[in-house]
LUMMAR-153098 format. One line per 3 residues: number of its first residue (from 1); for each residue x, y, z of C-alpha. Coordinates in Angstrom, 3 decimals, m for minus. Layout:
N
NUM	X,Y,Z  ...
//
This chain:
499
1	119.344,118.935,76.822  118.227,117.817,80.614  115.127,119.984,81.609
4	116.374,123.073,83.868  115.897,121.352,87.609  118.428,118.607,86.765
7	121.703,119.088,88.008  123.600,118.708,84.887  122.065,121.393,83.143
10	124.124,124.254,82.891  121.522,126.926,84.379  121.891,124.337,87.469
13	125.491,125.399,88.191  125.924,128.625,86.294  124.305,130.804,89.134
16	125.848,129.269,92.405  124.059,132.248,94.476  121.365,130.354,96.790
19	117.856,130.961,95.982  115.999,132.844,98.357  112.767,131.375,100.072
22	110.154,132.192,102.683  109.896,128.549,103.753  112.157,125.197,103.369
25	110.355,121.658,104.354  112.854,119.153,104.378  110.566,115.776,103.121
28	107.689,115.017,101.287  106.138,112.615,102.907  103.283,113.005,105.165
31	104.619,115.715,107.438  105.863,117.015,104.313  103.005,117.723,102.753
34	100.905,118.894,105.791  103.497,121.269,106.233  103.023,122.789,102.783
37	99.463,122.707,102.990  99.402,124.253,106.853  102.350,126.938,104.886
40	100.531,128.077,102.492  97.511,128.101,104.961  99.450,130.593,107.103
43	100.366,132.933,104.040  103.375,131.903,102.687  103.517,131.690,99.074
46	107.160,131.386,98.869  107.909,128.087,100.197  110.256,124.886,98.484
49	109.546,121.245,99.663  113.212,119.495,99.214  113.077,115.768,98.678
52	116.208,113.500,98.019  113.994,110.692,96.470  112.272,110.840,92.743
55	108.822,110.362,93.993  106.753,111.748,97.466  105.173,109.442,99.966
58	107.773,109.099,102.464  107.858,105.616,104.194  105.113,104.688,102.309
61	107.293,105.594,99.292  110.090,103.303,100.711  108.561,100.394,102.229
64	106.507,98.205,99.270  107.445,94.857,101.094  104.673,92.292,101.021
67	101.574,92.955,103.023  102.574,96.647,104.260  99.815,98.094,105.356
70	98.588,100.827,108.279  98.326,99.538,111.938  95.485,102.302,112.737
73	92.049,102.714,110.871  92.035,103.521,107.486  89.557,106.613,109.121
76	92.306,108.130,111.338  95.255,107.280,108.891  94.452,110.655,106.773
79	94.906,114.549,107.031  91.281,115.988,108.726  91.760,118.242,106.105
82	91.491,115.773,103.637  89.070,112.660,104.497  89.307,110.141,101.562
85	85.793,108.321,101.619  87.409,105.945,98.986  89.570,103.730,101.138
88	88.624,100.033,100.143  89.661,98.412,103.615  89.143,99.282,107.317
91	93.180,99.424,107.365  94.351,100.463,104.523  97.157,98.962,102.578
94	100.591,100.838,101.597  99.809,101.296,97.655  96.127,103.123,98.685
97	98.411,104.963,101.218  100.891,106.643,98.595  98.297,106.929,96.191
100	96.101,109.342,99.000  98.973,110.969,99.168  99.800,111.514,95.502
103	96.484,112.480,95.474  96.183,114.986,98.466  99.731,116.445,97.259
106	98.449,117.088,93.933  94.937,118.409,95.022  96.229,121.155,97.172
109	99.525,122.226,95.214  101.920,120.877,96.974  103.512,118.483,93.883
112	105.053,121.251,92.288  106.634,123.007,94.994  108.458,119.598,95.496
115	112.179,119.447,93.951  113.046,115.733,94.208  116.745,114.575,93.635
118	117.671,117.184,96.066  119.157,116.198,99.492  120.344,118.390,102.311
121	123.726,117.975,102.936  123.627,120.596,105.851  121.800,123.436,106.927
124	123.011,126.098,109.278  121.475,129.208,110.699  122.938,132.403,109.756
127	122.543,135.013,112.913  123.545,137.695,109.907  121.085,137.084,107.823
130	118.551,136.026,109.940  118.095,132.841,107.970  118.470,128.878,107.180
133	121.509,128.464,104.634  120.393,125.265,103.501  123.257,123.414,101.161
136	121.643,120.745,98.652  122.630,117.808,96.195  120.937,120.995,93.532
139	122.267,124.489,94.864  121.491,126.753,98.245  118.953,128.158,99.832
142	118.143,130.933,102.209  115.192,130.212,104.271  113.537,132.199,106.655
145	111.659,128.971,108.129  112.783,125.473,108.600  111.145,122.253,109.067
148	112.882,118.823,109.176  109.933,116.608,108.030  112.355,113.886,107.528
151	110.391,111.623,109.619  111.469,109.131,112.125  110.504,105.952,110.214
154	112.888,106.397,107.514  116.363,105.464,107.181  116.952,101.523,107.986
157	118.359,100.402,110.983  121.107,97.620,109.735  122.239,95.402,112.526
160	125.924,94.982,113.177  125.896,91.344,112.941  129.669,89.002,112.306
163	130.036,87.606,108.992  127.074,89.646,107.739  128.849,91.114,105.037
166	130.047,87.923,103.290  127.200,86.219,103.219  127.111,84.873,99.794
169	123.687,84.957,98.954  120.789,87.960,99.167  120.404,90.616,101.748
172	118.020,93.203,102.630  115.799,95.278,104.647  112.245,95.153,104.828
175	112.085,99.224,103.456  114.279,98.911,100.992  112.498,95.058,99.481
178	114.170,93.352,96.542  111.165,92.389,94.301  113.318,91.117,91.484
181	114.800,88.262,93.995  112.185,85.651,93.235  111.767,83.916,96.826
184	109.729,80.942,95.248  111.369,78.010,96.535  113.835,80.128,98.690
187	115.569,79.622,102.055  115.240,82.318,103.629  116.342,83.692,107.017
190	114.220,86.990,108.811  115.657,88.867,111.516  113.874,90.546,113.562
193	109.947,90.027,114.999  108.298,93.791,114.667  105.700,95.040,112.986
196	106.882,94.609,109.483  107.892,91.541,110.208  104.744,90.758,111.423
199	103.210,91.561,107.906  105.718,90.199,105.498  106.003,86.785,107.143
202	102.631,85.941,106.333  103.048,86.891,102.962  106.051,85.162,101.834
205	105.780,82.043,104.044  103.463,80.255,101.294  105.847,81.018,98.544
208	109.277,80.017,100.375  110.896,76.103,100.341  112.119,76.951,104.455
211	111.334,79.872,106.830  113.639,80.634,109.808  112.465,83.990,111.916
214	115.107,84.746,114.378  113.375,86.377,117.346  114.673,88.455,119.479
217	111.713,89.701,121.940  108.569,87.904,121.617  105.679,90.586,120.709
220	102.164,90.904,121.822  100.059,90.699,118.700  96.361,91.461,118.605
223	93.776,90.447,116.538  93.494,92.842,113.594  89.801,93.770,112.722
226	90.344,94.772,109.349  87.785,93.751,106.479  87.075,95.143,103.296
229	84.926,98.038,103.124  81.983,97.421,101.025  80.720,99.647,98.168
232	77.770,100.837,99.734  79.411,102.307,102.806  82.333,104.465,100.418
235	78.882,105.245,98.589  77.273,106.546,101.670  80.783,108.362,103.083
238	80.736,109.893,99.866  77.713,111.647,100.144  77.362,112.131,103.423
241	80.753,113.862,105.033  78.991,114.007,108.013  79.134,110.611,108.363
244	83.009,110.117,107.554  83.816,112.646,110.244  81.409,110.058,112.586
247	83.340,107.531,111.728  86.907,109.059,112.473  85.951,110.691,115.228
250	84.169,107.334,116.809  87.876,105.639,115.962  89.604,108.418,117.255
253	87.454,107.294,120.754  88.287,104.033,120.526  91.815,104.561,120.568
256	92.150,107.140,123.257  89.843,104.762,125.331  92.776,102.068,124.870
259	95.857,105.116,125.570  93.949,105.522,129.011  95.539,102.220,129.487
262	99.200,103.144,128.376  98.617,105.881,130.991  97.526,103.037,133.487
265	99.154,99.980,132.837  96.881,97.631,135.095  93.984,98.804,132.864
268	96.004,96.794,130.004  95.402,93.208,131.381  92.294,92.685,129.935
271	93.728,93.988,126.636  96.686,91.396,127.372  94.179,88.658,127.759
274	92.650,88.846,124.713  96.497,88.704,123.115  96.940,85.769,125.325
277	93.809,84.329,123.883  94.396,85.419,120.475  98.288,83.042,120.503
280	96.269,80.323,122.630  93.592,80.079,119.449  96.362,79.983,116.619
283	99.239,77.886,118.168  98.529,74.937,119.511  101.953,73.380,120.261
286	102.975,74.813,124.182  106.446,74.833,122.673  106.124,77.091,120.260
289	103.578,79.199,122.597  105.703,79.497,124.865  108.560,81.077,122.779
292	105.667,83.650,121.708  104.700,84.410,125.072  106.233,87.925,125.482
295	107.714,88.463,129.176  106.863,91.868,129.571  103.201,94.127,129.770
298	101.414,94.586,126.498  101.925,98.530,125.070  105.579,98.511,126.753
301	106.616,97.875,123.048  104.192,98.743,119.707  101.025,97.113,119.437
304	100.863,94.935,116.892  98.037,93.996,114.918  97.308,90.682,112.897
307	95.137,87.370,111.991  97.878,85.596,109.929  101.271,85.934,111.660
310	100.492,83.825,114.194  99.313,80.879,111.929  101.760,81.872,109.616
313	104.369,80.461,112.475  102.626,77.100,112.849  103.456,76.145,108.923
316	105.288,72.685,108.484  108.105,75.160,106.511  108.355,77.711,109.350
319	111.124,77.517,112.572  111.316,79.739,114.927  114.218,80.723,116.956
322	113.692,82.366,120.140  117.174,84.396,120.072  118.638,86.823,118.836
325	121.551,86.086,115.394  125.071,86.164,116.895  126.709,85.782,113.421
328	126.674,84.457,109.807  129.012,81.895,108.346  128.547,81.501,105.087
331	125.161,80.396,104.152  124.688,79.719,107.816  122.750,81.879,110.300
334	124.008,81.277,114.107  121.593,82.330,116.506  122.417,82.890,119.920
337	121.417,80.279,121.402  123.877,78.293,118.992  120.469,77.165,117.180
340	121.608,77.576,113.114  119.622,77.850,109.660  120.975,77.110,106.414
343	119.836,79.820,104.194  120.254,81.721,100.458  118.457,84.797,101.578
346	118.528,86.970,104.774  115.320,89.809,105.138  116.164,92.125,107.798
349	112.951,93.546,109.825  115.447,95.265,112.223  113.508,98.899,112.291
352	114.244,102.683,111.881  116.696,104.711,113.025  113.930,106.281,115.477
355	115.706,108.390,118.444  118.981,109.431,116.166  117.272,110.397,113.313
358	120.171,110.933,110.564  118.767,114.525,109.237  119.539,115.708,113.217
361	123.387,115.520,112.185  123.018,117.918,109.081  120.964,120.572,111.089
364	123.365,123.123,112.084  123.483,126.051,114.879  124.974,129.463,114.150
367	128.351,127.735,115.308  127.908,124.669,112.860  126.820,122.351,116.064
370	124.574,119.845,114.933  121.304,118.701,116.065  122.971,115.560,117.063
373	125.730,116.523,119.297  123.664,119.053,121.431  121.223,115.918,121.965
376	124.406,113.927,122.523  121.751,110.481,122.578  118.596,112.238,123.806
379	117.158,113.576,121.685  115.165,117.080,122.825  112.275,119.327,121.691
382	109.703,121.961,123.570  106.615,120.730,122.747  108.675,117.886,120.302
385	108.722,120.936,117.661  111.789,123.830,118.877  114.790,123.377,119.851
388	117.324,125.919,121.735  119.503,127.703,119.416  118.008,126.543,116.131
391	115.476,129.504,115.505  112.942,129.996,113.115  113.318,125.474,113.149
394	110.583,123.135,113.708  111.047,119.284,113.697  107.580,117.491,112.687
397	107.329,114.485,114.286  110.201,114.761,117.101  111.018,113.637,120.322
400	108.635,113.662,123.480  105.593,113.193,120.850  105.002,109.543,119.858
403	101.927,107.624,121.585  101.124,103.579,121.482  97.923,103.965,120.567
406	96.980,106.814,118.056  97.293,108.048,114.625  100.816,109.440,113.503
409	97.910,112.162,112.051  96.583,113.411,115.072  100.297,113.837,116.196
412	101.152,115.836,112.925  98.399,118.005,112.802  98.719,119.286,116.570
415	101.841,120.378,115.575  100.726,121.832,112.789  98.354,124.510,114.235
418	101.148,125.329,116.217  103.426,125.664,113.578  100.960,127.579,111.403
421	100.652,129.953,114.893  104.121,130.663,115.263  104.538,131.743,111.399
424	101.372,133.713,111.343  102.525,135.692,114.456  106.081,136.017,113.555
427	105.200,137.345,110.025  102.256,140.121,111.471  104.549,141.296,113.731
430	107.938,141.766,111.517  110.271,140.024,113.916  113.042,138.259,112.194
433	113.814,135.488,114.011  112.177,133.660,117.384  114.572,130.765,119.352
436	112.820,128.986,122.208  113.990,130.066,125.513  116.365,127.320,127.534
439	114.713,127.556,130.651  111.264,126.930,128.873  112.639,124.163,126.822
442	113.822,122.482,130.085  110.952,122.786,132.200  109.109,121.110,129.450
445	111.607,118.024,129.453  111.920,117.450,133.302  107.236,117.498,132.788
448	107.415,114.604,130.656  109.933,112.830,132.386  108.192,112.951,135.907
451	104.747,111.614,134.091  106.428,108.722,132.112  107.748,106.503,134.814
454	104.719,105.451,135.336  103.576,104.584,132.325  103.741,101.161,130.155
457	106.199,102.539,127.897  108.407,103.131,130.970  106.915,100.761,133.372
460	105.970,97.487,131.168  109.219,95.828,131.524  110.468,96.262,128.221
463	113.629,97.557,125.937  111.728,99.038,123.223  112.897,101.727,120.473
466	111.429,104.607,122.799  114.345,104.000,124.959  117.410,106.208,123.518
469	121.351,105.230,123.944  121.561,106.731,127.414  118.151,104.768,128.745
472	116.311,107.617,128.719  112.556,107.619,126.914  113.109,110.501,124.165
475	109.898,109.423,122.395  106.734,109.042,124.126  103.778,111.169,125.189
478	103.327,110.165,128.719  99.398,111.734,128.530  96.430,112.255,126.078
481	96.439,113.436,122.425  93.505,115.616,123.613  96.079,117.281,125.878
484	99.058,116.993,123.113  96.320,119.089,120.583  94.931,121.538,123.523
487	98.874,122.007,124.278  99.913,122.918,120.946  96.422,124.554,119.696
490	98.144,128.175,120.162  101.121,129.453,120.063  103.034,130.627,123.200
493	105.236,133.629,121.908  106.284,134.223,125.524  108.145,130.756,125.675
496	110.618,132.801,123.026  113.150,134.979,122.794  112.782,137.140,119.409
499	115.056,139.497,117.038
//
């Protein structure tokens, strides 16, 4: 008989009434599991961590593609809460990554509040009841609390390209990587030039017969000054926590050093030089430079990071094509610029869906509006967290909060304190339900706004993914993360109206 969680056991469907719980986190990867951890932290006990997959980890559960691997230091890529003196590299690679978080999920409880094979197929707030009905894949919930940790870096972003569809050979996207398709000796077509592409290319391109990137937007890509971290130092971490929190927080200055730059974009040209150097060094032919050369100020789109995509490119078996693919006829990829590639095998690096994050159309108002059409494109958060009308909600993650520079971390765990703020004062005081006020929510938007047009992100010259489908830039942080934590370190209860 199947064990009592899986859905076709009969206790699974005999009791349709929803299960009642303090605290619902939608995801288990690693806003997920922070969330749990700051939960329980707060004083919940009664708290479920829904997850559609069979395993935690998030993206790092989804994308195994050749060479993935973290962008920021190994250091700064972890919960504060939970330094990991072990990691072999200076950036760690994606199968350290899930097992840290394997590992942190199990060490602080989290793994069994986890019910995988469950997906939210909506979740609306019930004024009545003062609570989330949550509708899953396994049965209901009623949730006092909310929080979409679905992450923006998680469903696939497939390109609407002609003929696509009947291409006869294989096709697929970097996050969801076919490792029984042997590419020994294959053709093989990539679309798209970002940052997965930028570590999968280097990785393949000594195993395939032919290598065609089709490239949109040239990227800035900087050297990467990753190395293996030798046994001595983990030795010394180990012993010595003082020293690991050193190290992180002599990264963490580093980095904001470089986001006074995104703030600034004429600090950035020295930064661009050494990009400028860094293509000079590893491509020789001006051709081929030239198509490299991005058009547009460095930071305007994500940094990059990497010492083998650029040699990678020079390869007798690699062809570039500065252009976007118009269509696909056949086995033929037709790029833009009419330039074609006769291929067996088509990798998509095309990206996330980022700014219209799909779990924003199952997350419901009282009326059954979703998250979706009240952003109608723009997507819209006080402090990235609350939203207007969703109460008792918090999005981990969201809009207004991503930075060029830092640690998805530091992001995460500012919002963390404040989450762990707002459910500590809402439980001591015995309120039921607290739904950030419009006019605060507002005022907050039209802030960020007025400080981003003068940043890279806004000022570089670029179309990146922080753009949204109206233009406007739903993602970034126009200032410091030492002003994104100082914001966020307490909760404002006056910014809410409360039941």
């Amino acid at each position: 008989m199947p064990h009592p969680d899986h859905p076709d056991h009969p206790a699974a469907t005999a009791n349709p009434r929803p299960a009642t719980v303090e605290a619902l986190i939608i995801g288990s990867g690693l806003s997920g599991i922070g969330a749990a951890v700051a939960l329980r932290q707060a004083g919940v006990r009664d708290l479920v961590v829904v997850e559609k997959a069979d395993d935690l980890g998030g993206t790092w559960r989804d994308n195994t593609y050749p060479g993935c691997a973290c962008d920021v230091p190994s250091a700064l890529y972890s919960y504060s809460f939970a330094p990991n003196p072990d990691w072999t590299r200076a950036f760690a690679r994606q199968p350290e990554i899930r097992a840290y978080l394997r590992d942190t999920a199990d060490r602080y409880g989290v793994t069994p509040l986890i019910r995988f094979g469950t997906e939210v197929l909506r979740a609306r707030w019930d004024p009545r009841e003062a609570r989330w009905r949550v509708e899953t894949t396994r049965g209901d919930y009623l949730a006092r609390f909310l929080v979409a940790a679905a992450g923006p870096w998680h469903e696939p972003l497939l390109p609407d390209i002609p003929g696509l569809a009947d291409f006869p050979g294989e096709v697929f996207h970097s996050a969801r990587w076919r490792h029984d398709h042997d590419l020994t000796g294959a053709r093989v077509a990539v679309v798209g030039s970002g940052a997965s592409a930028v570590q999968f290319v280097p990785a393949i391109q000594p195993r395939v017969d032919r290598l065609h990137l089709f490239q949109r937007t040239a990227q800035w890509v900087l050297p990467k000054p990753d190395h293996p971290v030798p046994t001595a130092e983990r030795r010394l971490l180990r012993r010595l926590p003082g020293a690991g929190r050193a190290l992180r927080g002599a990264e963490y200055a580093a980095l904001e050093a470089l986001g006074v730059g995104f703030r600034h974009p004429s600090l950035l040209r020295a930064v661009q030089k050494v990009g400028a150097l860094h293509l000079r060094a590893a491509v020789k032919d001006p051709r081929l430079r030239r198509a490299l050369t991005p058009d547009y100020t460095l930071g305007c789109k994500r940094l990059l990071l990497s010492n083998s995509y650029y040699p990678a490119l020079t390869r007798p078996n690699v062809t570039v094509h500065p252009t976007a693919v118009g269509a696909v006829e056949g086995s033929r990829v037709i790029g833009a610029d009419g330039s074609t590639a006769d291929v067996d095998t088509i990798i998509l690096g095309t990206g996330f869906h980022i700014l219209d994050m799909p779990i924003a159309a199952r997350v419901c108002d009282a009326d059954g509006v979703s998250l979706d059409d009240h952003w109608k494109g723009s997507p819209d958060a006080y402090l990235g967290t609350t939203v207007t009308g969703f109460p008792n909600a918090f999005i981990l993650l969201g809009p207004h909060l991503g930075t060029g520079h830092s640690s998805a971390y530091t992001i995460l765990e500012a919002q963390l304190a404040y989450l762990k703020g707002a459910v500590r004062h809402f439980r001591a005081s015995g309120r039921s339900s607290m739904d950030v006020r419009p006019e605060v929510q507002a005022a907050f938007a039209a802030e960020v706004q007025q400080a981003l047009p003068t940043t890279v992100y806004n000022a570089g010259g670029c179309s990146s993914y922080y753009l949204d489908t109206n233009g406007l830039n739903s993602f970034s942080w126009p200032w410091s993360t030492g002003r994104l934590r100082r914001r966020l370190a307490r909760f404002d209860p006056e910014a809410y109206d409360v039941a």
